[in-house]
NUMIGU-89645 format. One record per residue: x, y, z of N, C-alpha, C in turn. Coordinates in steps of 0.05 Angstrom, whole numbers, plus 5000, padded with zeros to 4 digits. Layout:
residues N
@n.x->X&n.y->Y&n.z->Z&ca.x->X&ca.y->Y&ca.z->Z&c.x->X&c.y->Y&c.z->Z;
...
***
This chain:
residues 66
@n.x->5062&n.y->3377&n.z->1793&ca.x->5037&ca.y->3387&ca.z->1804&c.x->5034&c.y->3417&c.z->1797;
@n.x->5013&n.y->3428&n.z->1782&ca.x->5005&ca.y->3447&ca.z->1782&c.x->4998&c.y->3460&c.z->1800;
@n.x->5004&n.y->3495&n.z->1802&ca.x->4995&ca.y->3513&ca.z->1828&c.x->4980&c.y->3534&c.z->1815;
@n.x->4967&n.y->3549&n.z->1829&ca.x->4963&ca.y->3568&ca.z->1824&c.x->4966&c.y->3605&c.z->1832;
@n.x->4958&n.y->3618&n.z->1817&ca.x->4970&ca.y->3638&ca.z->1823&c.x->4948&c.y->3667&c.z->1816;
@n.x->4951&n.y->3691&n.z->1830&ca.x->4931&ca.y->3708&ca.z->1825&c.x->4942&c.y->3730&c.z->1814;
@n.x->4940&n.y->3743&n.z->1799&ca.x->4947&ca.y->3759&ca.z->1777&c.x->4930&c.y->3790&c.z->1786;
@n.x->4953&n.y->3815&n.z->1789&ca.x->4952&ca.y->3834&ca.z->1799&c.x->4960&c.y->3855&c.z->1781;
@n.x->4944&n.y->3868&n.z->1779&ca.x->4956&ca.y->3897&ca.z->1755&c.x->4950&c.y->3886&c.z->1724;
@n.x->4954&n.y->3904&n.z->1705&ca.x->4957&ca.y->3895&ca.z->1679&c.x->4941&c.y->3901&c.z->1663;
@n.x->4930&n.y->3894&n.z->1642&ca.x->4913&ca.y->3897&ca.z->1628&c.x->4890&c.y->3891&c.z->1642;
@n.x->4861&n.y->3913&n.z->1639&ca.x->4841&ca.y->3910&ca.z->1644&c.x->4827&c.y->3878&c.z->1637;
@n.x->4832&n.y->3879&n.z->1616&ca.x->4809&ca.y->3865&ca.z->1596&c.x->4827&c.y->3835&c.z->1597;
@n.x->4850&n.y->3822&n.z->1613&ca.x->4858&ca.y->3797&ca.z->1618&c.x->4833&c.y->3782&c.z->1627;
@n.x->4829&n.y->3757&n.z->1612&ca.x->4814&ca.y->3736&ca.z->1615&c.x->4814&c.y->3731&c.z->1639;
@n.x->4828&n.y->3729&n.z->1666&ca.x->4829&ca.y->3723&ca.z->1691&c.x->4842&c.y->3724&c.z->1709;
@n.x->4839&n.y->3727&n.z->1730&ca.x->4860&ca.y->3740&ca.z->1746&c.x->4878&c.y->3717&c.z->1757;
@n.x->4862&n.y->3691&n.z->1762&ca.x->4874&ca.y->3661&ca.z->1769&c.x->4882&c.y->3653&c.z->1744;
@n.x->4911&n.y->3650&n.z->1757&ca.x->4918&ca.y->3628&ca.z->1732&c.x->4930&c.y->3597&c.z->1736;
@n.x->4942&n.y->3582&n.z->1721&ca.x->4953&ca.y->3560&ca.z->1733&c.x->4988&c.y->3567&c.z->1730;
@n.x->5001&n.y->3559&n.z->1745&ca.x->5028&ca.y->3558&ca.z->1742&c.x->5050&c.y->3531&c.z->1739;
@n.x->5078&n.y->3524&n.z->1733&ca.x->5082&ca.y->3503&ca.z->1734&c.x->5098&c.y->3502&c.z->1754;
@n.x->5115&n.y->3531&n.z->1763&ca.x->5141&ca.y->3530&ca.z->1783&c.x->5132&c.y->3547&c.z->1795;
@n.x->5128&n.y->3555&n.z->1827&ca.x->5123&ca.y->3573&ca.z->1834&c.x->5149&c.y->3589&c.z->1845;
@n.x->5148&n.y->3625&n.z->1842&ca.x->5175&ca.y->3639&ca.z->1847&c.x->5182&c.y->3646&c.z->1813;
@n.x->5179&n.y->3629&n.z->1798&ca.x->5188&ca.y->3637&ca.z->1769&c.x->5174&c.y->3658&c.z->1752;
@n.x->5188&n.y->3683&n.z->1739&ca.x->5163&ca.y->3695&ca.z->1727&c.x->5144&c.y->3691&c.z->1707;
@n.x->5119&n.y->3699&n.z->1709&ca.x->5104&ca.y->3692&ca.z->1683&c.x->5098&c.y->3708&c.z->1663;
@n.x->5097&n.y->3687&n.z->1642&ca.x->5094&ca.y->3704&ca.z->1618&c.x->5064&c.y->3704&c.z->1602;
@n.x->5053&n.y->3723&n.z->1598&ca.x->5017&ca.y->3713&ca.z->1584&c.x->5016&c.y->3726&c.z->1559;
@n.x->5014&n.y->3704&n.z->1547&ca.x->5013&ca.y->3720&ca.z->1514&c.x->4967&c.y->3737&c.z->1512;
@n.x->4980&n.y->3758&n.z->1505&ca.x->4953&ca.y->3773&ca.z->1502&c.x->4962&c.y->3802&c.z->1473;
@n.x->4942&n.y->3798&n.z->1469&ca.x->4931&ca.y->3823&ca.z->1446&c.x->4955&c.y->3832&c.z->1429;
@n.x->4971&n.y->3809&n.z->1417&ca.x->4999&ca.y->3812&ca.z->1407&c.x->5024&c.y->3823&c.z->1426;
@n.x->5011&n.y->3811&n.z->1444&ca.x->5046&ca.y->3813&ca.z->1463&c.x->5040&c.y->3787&c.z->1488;
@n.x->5064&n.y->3794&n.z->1505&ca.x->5069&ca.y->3792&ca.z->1538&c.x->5069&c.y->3797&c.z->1566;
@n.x->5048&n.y->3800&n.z->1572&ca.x->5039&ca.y->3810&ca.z->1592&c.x->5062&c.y->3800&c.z->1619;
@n.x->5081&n.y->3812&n.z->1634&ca.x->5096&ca.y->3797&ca.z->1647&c.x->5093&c.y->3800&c.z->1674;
@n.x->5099&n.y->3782&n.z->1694&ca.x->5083&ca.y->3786&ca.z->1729&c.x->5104&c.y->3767&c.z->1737;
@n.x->5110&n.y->3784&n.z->1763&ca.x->5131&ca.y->3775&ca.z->1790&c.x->5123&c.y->3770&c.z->1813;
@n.x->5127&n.y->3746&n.z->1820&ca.x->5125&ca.y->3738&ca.z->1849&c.x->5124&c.y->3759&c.z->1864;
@n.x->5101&n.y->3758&n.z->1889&ca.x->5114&ca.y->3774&ca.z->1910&c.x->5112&c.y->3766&c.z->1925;
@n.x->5112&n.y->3769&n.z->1963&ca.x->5117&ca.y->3756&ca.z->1981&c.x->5078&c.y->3760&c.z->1994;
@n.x->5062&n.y->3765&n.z->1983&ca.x->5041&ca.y->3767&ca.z->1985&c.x->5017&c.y->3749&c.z->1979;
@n.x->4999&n.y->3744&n.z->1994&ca.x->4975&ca.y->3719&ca.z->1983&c.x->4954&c.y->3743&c.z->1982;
@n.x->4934&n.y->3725&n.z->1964&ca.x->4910&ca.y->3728&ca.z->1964&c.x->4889&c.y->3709&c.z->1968;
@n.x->4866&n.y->3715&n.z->1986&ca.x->4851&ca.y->3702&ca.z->1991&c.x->4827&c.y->3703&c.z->1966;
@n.x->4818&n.y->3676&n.z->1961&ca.x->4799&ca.y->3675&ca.z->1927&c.x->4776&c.y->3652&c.z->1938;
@n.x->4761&n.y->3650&n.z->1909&ca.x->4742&ca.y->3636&ca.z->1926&c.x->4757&c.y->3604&c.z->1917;
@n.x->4792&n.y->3600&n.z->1903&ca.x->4799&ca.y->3573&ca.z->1900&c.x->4821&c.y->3571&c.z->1920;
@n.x->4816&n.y->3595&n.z->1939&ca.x->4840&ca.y->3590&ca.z->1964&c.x->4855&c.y->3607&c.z->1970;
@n.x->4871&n.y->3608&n.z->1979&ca.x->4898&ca.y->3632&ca.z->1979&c.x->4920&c.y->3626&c.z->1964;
@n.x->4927&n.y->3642&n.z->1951&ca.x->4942&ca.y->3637&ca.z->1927&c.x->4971&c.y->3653&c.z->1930;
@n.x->4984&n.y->3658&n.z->1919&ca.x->5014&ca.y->3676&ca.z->1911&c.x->4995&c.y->3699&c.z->1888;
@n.x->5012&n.y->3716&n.z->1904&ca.x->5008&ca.y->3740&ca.z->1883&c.x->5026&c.y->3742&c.z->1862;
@n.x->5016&n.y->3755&n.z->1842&ca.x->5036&ca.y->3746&ca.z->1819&c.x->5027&c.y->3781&c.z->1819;
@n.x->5049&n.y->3801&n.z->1805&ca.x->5052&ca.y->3832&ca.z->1807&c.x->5060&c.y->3834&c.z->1773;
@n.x->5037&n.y->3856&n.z->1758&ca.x->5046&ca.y->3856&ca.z->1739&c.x->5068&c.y->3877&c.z->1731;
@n.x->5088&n.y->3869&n.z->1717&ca.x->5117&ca.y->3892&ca.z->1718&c.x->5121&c.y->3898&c.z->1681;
@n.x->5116&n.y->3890&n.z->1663&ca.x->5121&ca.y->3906&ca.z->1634&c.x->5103&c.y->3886&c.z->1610;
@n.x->5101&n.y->3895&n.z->1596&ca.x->5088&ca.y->3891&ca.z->1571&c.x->5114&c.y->3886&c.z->1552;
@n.x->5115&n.y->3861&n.z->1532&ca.x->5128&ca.y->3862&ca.z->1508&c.x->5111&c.y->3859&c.z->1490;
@n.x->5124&n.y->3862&n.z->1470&ca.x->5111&ca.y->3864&ca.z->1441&c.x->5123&c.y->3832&c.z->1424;
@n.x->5112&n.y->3825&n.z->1412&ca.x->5114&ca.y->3796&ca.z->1388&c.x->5119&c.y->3812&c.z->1361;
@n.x->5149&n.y->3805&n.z->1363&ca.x->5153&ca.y->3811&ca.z->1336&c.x->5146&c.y->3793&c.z->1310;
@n.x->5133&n.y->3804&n.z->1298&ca.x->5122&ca.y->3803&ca.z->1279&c.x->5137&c.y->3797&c.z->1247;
***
């Protein structure tokens, strides 16, 4: 079962702040503009208009090597 999750910090210009997840607690990884956008659980919800969700906190950027 898919969950979802709301996406906090990071790049402006990310496609969305909801995303879908497969494990919740695990971190995520979002490939964007030749990298990884990466976000950590926190013990926090947000209220959206698809519900209250887990906050997901964004913590570093990698790069795709090339």
């Amino acid at each position: 079962m898919a969950h979802k999750a709301f996406l906090e910090g990071g790049p402006a210009d990310l496609a969305t702040q909801v995303v879908l997840i497969d494990t919740p607690g695990q971190d995520l990884k979002i490939r964007h503009r030749g990298g990884y956008e990466h976000y950590r659980e926190t013990p926090r919800r947000e209220d959206t208009a698809e519900g209250t969700l887990r906050v997901y906190e964004w913590w570093e950027r990698t790069e795709i090597a090339e």
